[in-house]
N, CA, C and O atoms as a GROMACS GRO file, in nm:
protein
  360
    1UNK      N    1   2.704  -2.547   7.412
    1UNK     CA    2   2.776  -2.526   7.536
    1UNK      C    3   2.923  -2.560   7.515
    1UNK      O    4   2.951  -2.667   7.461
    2UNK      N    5   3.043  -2.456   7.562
    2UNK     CA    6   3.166  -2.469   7.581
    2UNK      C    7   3.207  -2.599   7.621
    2UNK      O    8   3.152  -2.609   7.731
    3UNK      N    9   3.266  -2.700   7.603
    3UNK     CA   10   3.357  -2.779   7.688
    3UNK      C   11   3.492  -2.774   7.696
    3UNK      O   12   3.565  -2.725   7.611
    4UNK      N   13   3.539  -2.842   7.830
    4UNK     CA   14   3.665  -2.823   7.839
    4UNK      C   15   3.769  -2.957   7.846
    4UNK      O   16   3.759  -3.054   7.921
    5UNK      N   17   3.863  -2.932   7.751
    5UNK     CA   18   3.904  -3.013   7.697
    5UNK      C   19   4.045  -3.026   7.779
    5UNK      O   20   4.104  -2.923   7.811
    6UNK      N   21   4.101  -3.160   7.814
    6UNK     CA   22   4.249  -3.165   7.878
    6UNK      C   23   4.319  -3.258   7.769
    6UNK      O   24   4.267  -3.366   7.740
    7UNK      N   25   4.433  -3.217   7.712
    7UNK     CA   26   4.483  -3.352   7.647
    7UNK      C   27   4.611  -3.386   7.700
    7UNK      O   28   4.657  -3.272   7.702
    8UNK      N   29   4.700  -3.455   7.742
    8UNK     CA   30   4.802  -3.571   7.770
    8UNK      C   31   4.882  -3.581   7.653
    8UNK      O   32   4.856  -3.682   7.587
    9UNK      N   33   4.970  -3.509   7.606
    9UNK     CA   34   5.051  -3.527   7.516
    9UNK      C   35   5.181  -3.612   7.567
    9UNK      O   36   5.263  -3.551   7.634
   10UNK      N   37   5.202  -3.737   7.542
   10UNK     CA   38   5.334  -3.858   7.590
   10UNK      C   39   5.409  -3.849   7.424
   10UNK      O   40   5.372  -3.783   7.327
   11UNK      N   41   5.505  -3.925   7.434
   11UNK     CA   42   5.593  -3.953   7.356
   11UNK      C   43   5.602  -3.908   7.212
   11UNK      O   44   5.703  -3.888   7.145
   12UNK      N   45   5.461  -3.894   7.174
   12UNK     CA   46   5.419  -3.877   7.001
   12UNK      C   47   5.405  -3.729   7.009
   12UNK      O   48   5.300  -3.682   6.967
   13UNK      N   49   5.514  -3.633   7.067
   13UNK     CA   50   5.488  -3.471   7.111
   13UNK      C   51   5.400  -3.404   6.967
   13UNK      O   52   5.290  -3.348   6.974
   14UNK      N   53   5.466  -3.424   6.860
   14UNK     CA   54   5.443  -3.319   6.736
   14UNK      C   55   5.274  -3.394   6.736
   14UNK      O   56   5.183  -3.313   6.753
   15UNK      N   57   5.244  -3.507   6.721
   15UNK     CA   58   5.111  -3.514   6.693
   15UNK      C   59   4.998  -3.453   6.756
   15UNK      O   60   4.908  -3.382   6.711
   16UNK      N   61   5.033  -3.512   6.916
   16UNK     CA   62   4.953  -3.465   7.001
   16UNK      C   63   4.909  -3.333   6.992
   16UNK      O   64   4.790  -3.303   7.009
   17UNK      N   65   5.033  -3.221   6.955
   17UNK     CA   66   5.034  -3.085   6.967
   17UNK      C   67   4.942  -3.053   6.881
   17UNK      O   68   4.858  -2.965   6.901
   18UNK      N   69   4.955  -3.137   6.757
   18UNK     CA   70   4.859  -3.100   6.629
   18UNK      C   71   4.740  -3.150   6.636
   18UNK      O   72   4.646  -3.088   6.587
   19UNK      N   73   4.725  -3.262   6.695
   19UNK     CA   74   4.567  -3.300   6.750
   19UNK      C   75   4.540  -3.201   6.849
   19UNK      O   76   4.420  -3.196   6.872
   20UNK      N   77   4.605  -3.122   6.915
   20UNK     CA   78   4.515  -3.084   7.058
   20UNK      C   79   4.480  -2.942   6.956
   20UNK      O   80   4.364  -2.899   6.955
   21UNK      N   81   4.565  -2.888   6.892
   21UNK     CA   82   4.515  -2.781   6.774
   21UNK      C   83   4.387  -2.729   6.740
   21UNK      O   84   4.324  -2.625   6.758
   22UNK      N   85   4.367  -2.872   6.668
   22UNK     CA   86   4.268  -2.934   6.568
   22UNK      C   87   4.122  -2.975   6.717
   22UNK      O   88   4.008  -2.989   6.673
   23UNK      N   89   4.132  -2.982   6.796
   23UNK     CA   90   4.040  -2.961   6.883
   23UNK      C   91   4.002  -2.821   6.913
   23UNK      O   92   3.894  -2.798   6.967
   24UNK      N   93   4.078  -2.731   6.884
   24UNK     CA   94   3.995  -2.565   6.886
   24UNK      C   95   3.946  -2.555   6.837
   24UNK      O   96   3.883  -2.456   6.875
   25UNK      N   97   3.906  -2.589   6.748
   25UNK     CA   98   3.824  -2.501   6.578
   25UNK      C   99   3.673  -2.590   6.623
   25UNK      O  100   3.575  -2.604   6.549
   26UNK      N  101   3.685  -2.639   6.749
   26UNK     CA  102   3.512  -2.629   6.765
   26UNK      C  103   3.473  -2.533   6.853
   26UNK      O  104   3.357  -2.493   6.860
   27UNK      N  105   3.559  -2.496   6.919
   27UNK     CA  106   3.544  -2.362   7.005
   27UNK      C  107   3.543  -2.355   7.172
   27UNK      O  108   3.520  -2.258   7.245
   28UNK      N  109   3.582  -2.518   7.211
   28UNK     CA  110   3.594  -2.539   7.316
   28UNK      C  111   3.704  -2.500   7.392
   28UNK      O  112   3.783  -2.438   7.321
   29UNK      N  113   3.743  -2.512   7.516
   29UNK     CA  114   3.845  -2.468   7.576
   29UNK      C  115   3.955  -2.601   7.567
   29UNK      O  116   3.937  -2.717   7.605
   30UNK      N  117   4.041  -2.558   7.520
   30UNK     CA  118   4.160  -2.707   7.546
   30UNK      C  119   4.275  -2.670   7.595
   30UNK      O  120   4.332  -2.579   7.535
   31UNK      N  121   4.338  -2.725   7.708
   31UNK     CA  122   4.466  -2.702   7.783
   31UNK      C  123   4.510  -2.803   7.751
   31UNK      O  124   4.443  -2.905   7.741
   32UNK      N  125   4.657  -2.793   7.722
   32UNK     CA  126   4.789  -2.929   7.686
   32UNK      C  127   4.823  -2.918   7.817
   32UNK      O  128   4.820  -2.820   7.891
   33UNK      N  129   4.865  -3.058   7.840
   33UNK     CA  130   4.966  -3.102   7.925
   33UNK      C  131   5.064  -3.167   7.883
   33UNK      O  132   5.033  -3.274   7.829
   34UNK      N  133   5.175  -3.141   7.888
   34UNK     CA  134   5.288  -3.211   7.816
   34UNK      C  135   5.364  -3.266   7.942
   34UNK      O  136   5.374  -3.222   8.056
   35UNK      N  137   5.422  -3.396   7.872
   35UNK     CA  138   5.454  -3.486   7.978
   35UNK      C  139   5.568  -3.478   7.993
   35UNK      O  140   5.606  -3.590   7.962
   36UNK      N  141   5.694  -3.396   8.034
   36UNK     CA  142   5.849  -3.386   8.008
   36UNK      C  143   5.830  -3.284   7.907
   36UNK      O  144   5.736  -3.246   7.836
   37UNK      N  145   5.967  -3.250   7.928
   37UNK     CA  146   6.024  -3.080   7.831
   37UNK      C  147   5.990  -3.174   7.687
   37UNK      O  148   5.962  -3.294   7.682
   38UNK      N  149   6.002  -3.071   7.572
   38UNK     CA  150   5.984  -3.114   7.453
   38UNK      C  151   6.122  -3.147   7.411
   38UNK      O  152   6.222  -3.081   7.440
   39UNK      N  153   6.115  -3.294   7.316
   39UNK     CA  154   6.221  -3.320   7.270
   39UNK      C  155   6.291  -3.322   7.089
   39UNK      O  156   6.277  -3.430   7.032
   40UNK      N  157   6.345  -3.235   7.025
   40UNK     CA  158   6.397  -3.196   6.979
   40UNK      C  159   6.261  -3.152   6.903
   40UNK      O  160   6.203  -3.240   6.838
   41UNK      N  161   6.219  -3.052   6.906
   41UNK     CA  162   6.102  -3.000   6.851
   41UNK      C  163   6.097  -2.934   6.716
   41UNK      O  164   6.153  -2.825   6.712
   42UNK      N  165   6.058  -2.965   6.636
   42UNK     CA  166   6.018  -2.949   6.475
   42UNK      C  167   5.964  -2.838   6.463
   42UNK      O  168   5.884  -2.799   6.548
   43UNK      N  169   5.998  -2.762   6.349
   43UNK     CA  170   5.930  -2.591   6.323
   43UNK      C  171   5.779  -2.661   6.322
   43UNK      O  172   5.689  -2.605   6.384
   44UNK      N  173   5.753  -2.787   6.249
   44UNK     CA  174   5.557  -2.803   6.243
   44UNK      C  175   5.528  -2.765   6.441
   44UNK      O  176   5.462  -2.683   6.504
   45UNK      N  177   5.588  -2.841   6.464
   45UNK     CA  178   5.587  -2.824   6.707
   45UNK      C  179   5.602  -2.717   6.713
   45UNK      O  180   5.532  -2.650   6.789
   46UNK      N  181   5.687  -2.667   6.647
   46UNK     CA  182   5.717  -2.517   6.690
   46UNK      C  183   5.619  -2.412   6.670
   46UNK      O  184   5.621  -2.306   6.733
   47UNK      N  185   5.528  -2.444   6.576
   47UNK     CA  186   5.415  -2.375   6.497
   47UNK      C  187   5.311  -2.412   6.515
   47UNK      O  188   5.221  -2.346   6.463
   48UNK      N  189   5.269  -2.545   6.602
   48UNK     CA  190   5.131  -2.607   6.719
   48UNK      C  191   5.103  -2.532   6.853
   48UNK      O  192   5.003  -2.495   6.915
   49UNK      N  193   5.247  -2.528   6.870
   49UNK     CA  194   5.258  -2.439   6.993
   49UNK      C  195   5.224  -2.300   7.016
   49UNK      O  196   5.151  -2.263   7.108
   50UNK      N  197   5.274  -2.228   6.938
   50UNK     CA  198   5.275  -2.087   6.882
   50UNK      C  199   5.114  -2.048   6.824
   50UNK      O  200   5.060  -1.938   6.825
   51UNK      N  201   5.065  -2.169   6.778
   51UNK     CA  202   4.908  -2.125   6.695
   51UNK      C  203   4.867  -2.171   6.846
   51UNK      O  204   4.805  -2.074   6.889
   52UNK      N  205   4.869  -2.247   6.923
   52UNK     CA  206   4.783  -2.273   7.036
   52UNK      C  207   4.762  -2.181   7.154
   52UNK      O  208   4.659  -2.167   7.220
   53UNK      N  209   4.868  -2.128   7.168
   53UNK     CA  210   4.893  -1.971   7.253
   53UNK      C  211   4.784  -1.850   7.229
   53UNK      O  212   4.706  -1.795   7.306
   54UNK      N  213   4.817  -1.828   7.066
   54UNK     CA  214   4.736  -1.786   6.990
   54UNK      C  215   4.559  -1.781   7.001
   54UNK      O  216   4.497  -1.677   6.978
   55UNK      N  217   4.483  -1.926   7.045
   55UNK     CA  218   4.389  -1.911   7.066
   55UNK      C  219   4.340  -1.940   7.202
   55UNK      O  220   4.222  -1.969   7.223
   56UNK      N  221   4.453  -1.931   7.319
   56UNK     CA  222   4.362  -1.927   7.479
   56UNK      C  223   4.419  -2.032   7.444
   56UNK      O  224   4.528  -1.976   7.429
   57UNK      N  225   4.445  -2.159   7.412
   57UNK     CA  226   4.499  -2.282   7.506
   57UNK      C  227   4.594  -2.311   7.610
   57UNK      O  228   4.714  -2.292   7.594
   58UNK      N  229   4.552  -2.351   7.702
   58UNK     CA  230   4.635  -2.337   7.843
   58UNK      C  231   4.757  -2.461   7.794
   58UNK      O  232   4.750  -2.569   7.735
   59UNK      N  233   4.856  -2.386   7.847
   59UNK     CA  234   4.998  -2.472   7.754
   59UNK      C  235   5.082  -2.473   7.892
   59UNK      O  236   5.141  -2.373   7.932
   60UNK      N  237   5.081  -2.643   7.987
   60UNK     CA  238   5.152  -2.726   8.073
   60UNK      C  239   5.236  -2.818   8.053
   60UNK      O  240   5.242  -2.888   7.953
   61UNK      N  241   5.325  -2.824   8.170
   61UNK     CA  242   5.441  -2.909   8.150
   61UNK      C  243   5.400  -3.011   8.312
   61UNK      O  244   5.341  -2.978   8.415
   62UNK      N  245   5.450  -3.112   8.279
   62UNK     CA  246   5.396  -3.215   8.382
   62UNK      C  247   5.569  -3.250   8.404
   62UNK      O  248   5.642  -3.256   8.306
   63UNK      N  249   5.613  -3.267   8.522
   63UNK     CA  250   5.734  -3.310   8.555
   63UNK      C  251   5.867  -3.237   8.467
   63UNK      O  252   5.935  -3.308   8.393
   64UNK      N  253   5.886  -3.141   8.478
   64UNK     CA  254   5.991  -3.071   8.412
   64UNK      C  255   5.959  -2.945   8.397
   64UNK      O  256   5.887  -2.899   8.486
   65UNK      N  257   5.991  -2.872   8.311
   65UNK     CA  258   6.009  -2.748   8.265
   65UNK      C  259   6.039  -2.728   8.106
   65UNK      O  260   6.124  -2.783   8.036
   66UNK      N  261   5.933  -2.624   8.071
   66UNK     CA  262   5.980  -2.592   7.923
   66UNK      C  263   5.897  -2.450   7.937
   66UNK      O  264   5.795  -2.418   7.998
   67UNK      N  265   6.005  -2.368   7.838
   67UNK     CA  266   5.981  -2.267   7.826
   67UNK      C  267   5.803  -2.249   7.774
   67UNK      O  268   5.758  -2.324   7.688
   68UNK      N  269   5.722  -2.145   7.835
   68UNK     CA  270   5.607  -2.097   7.771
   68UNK      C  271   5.474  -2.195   7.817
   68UNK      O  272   5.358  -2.191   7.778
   69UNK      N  273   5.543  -2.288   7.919
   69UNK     CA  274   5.412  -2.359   7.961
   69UNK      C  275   5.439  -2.404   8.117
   69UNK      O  276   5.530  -2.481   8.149
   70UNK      N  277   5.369  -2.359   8.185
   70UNK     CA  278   5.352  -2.388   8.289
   70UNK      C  279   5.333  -2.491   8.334
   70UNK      O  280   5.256  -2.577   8.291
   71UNK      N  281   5.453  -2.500   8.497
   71UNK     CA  282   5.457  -2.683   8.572
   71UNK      C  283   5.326  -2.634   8.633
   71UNK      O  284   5.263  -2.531   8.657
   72UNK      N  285   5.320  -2.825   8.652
   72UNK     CA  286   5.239  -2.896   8.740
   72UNK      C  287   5.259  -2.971   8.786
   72UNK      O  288   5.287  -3.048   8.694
   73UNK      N  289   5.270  -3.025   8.876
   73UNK     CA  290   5.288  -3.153   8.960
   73UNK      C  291   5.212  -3.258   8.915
   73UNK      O  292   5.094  -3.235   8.890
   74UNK      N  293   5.265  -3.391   8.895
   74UNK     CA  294   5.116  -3.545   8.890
   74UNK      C  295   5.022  -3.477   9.014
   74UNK      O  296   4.910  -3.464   8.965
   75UNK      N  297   5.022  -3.456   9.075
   75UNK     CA  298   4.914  -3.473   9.231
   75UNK      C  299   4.784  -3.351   9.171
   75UNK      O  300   4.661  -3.354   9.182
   76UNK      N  301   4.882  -3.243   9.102
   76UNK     CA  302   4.761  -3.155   9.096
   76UNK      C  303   4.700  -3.195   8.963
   76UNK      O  304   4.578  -3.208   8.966
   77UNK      N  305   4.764  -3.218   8.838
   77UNK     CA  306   4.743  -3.288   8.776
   77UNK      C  307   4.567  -3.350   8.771
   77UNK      O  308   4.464  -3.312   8.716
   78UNK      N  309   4.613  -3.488   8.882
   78UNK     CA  310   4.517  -3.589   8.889
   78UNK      C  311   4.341  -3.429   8.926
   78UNK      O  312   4.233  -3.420   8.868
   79UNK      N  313   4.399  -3.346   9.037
   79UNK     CA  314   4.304  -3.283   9.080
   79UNK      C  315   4.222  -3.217   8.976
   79UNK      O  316   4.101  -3.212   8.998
   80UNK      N  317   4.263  -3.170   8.875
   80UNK     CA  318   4.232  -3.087   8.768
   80UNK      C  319   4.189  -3.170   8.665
   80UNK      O  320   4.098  -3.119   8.601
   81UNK      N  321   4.231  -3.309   8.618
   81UNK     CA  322   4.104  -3.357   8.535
   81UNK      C  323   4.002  -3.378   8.612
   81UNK      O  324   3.903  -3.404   8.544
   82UNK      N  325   3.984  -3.377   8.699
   82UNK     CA  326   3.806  -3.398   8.741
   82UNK      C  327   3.789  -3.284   8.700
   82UNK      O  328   3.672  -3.294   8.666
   83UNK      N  329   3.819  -3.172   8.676
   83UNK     CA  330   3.721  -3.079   8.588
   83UNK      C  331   3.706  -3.030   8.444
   83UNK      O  332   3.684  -2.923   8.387
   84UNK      N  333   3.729  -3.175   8.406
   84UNK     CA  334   3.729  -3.170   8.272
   84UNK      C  335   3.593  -3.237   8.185
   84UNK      O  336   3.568  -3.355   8.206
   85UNK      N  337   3.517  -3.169   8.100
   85UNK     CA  338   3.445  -3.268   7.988
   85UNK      C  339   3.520  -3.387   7.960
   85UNK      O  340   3.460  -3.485   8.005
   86UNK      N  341   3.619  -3.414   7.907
   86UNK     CA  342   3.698  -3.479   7.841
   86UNK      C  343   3.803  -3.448   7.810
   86UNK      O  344   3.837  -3.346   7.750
   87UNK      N  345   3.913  -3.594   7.874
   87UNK     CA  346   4.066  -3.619   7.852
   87UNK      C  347   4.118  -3.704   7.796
   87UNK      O  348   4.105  -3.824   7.815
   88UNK      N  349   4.214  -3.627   7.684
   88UNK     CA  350   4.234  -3.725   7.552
   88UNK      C  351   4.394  -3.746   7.559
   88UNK      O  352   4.475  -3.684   7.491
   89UNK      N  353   4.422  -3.843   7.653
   89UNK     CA  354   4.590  -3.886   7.657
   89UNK      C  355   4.621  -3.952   7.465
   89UNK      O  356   4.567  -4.039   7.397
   90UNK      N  357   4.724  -3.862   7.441
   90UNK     CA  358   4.808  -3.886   7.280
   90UNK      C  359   4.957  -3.917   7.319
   90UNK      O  360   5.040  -3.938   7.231
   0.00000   0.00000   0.00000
């Protein structure tokens, strides 16, 4: 069975991006939430992002704006992990 995966990408952007990655290749659904615009982003970020698009991962911005991922508010936020299998704040 599919699960659906939310991850919380804070401060450690390039990792998170590459951990939330590395959570597709089981075949589950995983949406990023990124916490603030990305900050000075690395071709490896640049290329987490770009491969994550690539396979259906829903790609969010929590309090700000960045190109290619859609805001959300904290409020809706909170509403939308309750429908999650599992949320992995990085």
């Amino acid at each position: 069975m599919r699960k659906r995966i939310a991850v919380i990408v804070g401060p450690r952007q390039g990792e998170g991006l590459r951990m939330a990655l590395g959570l597709t290749l089981s075949n589950d659904q995983v949406d990023v939430y990124l916490r603030g615009p990305l900050r000075e982003p690395s071709e490896q970020t640049r290329m987490s992002i770009e491969m994550l698009r690539e396979v259906g991962a829903g790609l969010y911005v929590v309090e700000g704006s960045e190109e290619g991922f859609s805001p959300v508010e904290p409020k809706e936020l909170a509403q939308r992990l309750l429908g999650y299998d599992l949320v992995v704040p990085y």
